[in-house]
N, C-alpha and C positions, 0 to 999 in steps of 0.2 A: 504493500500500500504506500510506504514511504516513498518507493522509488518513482510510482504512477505519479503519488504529487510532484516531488521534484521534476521529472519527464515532463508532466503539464506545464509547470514554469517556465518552465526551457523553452518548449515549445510556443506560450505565449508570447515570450519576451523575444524569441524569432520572428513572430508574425509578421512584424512591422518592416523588420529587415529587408524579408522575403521579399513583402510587398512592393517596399523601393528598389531592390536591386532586379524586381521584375517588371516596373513601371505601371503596377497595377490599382497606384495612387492608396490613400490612406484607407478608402469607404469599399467596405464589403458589405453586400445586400443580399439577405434573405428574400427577400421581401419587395420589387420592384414595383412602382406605380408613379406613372408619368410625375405626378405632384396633387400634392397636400395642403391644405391651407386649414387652421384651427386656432384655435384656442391654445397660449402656451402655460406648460408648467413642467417642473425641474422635481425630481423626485426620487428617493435613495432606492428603491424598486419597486415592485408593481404587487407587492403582497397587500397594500393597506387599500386596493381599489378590485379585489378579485371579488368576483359576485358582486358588483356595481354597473350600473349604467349612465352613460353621460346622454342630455340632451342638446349638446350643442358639440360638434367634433373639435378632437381634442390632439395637439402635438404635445409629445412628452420625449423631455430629454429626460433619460433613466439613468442611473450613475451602476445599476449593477442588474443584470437579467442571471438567469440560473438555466431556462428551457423549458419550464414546465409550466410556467405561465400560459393563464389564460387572455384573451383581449377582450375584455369589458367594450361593449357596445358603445360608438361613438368616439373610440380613439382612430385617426385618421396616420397615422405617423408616429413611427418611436424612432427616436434616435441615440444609440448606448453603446461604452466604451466597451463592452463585454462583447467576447467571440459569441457569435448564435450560428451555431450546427442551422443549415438547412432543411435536414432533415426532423431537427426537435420540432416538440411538440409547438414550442408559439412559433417557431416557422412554418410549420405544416399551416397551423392559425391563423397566420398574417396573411399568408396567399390566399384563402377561403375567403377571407373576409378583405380583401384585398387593401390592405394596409402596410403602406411605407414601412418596412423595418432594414435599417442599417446601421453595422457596427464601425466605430471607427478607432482604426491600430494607432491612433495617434493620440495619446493621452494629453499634450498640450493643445493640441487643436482642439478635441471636446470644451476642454475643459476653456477656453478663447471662448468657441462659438456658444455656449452654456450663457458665459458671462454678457457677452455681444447681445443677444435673444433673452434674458432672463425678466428684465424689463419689458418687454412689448407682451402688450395686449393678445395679440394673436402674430400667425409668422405664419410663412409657404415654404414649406420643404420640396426641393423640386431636385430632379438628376437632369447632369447637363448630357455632352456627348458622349464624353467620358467614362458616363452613370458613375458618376463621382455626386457625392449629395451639395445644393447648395441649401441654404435658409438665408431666406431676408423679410421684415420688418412685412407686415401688411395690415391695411386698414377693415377695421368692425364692417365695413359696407363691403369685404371682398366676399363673392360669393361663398357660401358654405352648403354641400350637399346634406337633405335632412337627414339626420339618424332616425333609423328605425331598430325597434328594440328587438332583441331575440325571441324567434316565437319560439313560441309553447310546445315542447317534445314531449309526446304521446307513448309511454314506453308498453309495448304489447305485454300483454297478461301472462305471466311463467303458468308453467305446468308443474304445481308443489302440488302433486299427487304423489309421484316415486319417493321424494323426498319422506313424505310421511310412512310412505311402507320401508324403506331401508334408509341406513346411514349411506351407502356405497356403492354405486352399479359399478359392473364391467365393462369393457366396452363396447360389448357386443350387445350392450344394454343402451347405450349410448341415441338421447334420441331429441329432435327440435324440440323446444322450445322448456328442456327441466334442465338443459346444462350453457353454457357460453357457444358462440362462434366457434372456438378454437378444439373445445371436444366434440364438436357434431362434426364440422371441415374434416377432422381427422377419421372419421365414423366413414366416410365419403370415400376417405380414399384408400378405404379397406373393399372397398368393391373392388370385384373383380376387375370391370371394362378401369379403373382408375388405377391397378394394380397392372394391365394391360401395358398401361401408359407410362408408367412408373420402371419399371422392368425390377429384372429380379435381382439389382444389385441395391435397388432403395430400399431401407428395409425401416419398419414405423415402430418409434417407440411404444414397447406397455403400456397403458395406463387404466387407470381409474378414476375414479371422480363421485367428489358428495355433490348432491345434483339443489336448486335453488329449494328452498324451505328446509333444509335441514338446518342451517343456522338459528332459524325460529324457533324451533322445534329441541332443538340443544340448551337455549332460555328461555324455555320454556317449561325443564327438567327441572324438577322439585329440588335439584342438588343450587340451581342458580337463581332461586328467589330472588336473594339480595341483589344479585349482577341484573338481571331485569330492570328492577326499581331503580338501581344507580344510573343506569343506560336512559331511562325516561325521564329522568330526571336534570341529565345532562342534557340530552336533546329538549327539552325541553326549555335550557337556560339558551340555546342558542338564537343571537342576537340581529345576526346581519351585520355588525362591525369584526372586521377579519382578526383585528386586533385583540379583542375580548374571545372569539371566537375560535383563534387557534390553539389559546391555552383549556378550553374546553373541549374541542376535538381531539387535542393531544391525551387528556383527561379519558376520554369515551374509546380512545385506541387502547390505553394500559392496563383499563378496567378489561377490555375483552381477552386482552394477551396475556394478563396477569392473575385474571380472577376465575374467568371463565372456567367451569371444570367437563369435565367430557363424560357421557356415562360408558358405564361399562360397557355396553354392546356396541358401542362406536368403532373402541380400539378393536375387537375383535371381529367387527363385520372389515376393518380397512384390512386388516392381515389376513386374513382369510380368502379378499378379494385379490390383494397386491401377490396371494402366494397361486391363485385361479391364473393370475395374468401372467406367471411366469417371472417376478422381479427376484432377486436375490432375496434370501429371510433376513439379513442383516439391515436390509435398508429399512424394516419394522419393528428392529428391537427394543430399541428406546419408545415407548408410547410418549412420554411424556416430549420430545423432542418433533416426533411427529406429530401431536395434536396443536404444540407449540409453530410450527409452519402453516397449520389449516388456519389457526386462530388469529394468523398474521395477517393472512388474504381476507380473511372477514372482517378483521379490523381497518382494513384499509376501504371502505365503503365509507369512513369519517378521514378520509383525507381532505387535507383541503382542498388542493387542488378539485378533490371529488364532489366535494360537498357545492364549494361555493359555484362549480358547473351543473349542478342540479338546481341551484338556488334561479341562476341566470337564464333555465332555460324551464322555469317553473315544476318540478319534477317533483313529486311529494319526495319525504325519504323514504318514506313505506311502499311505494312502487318498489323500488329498488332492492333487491335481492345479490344473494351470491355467491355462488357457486362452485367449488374448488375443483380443478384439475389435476394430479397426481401421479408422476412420472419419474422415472430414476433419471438422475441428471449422468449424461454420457459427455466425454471428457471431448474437446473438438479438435480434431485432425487438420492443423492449419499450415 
């Protein structure tokens, strides 16, 4: 881990280099769009406006991006010293929602144009030929496209029927609409005509999977009384301020990681199924380590990131379920 950090430093503090001695100018752009014109404001990152929406579009210089950000409705343009992957999450975001996002390897130049811009009212972020970013000063009467707010996602109805007759299917159990995307796709390409296509040197991992309402149904166990209560009680205090709100998500993840208990027939129906599918016994023998990985993915439905994208796109949290997949991690041949 130490090395990864140091490598990343390295590699940051290259960027810039890279860039001039390729003539590829200071501004790298996720996120391309002719030009932007907003509202400005300067902001140390975008955790204190997730699960928000603006009414009038908004330019933000950002002093630090992470990836996993979401873009709150009505930002038109981010501009931030931080490297953004292409492929992360708020770049995948930015393009969707087609919003200006570009990084710039030049820590004096941000930090100039920051100062330049911090004062006005509103600014136009615009790419010249170069698709180098410019910004300059613009007046309240220049136009601004309306925002429109994020509609309403409708999330189709799980099928918590299996759930309630077992902790565990197989995968030959594996079916729309009680498990995720990712264990039915694989379900798919256990057919034949798909195994056709695949040939005989692709070979698909084991698995298993607790299929959506077993989580419910786990606290619902007369052993997690108190962990119920705690859980409703936290959702319950939550606010809409990301600020107050993190430290109570954080709160609703350690209660379910920490407190949650499993009952007996959970561990016994996973080993049972994980030894049907053919995995190693070892990879079952610690129960306490494996129910400890289930209880991770189910606590991550109070992420933030999760949370306040439910909030944005009106999602009850009671819709929302979730589902574990279960696989022995295989070492990658690179």
């Amino acid at each position: 881990m130490l090395f990864r950090s140091v490598l990343s430093q390295i590699l940051a503090a290259l960027a810039g280099h890279v860039r001039a001695a390729g003539q590829l100018g200071v501004w790298e752009l996720a996120s391309s769009v002719e030009s932007a014109t907003g509202e400005v404001k300067v902001m140390e990152d975008l955790v204190a406006i997730q699960g928000t929406s603006f009414d009038t579009p908004q330019v933000l210089f950002v002093n630090k991006i992470g990836g996993m950000e979401d873009i709150p409705p009505g930002i038109v343009a981010i501009l931030t010293p931080s490297g953004v992957d292409v492929l992360s999450h708020i770049g995948i975001r930015a393009r969707n929602q087609k919003v200006l996002l570009a990084s710039c390897h030049d820590a004096g130049i941000f930090s100039a144009l920051v100062g330049a811009n911090q004062g006005h009212k509103f600014a136009k972020v615009a790419l010249d030929s170069t698709m180098q970013v410019t910004v300059e000063a613009a007046e309240a009467s220049s136009p601004m496209a309306p925002t429109k707010a994020a509609a309403a996602v409708k999330l189709a109805a799980p099928d918590l029927s299996p759930g309630k007759a077992k902790y565990v299917m197989l995968d030959s159990e594996f079916a729309t609409g009680c498990l995720g995307g990712k264990s039915t796709n694989l379900q798919l390409l256990r057919k034949p005509e798909a195994k056709a296509l695949l040939g005989a040197d692709v070979a698909l991992p084991s698995s298993v999977a607790l299929p959506f309402g077993v989580f419910e149904r786990v606290l619902a166990h007369s052993s997690n009384s108190a962990v119920s209560g705690k859980l409703s009680k936290l959702e319950a205090a939550l606010c809409g301020t990301p600020a107050k709100d993190e430290v109570t998500l954080q709160e609703m993840r350690d209660v379910i990681v920490g407190e949650l208990q499993a009952p007996p027939e959970l561990h016994s129906e996973l080993v049972a199924a994980c030894t049907t599918a053919g995995m190693p016994a070892g990879l079952t023998e610690d129960d306490e380590a494996c129910f400890d990985a289930i209880k991770a993915v189910w606590a991550s439905k109070w992420s933030a990131r999760a949370t306040y994208s439910r909030k944005a796109c009106n999602i009850p949290h009671s819709s929302l379920h979730m589902a574990v997949l279960c696989q022995q991690v295989v070492a990658g041949d690179y």
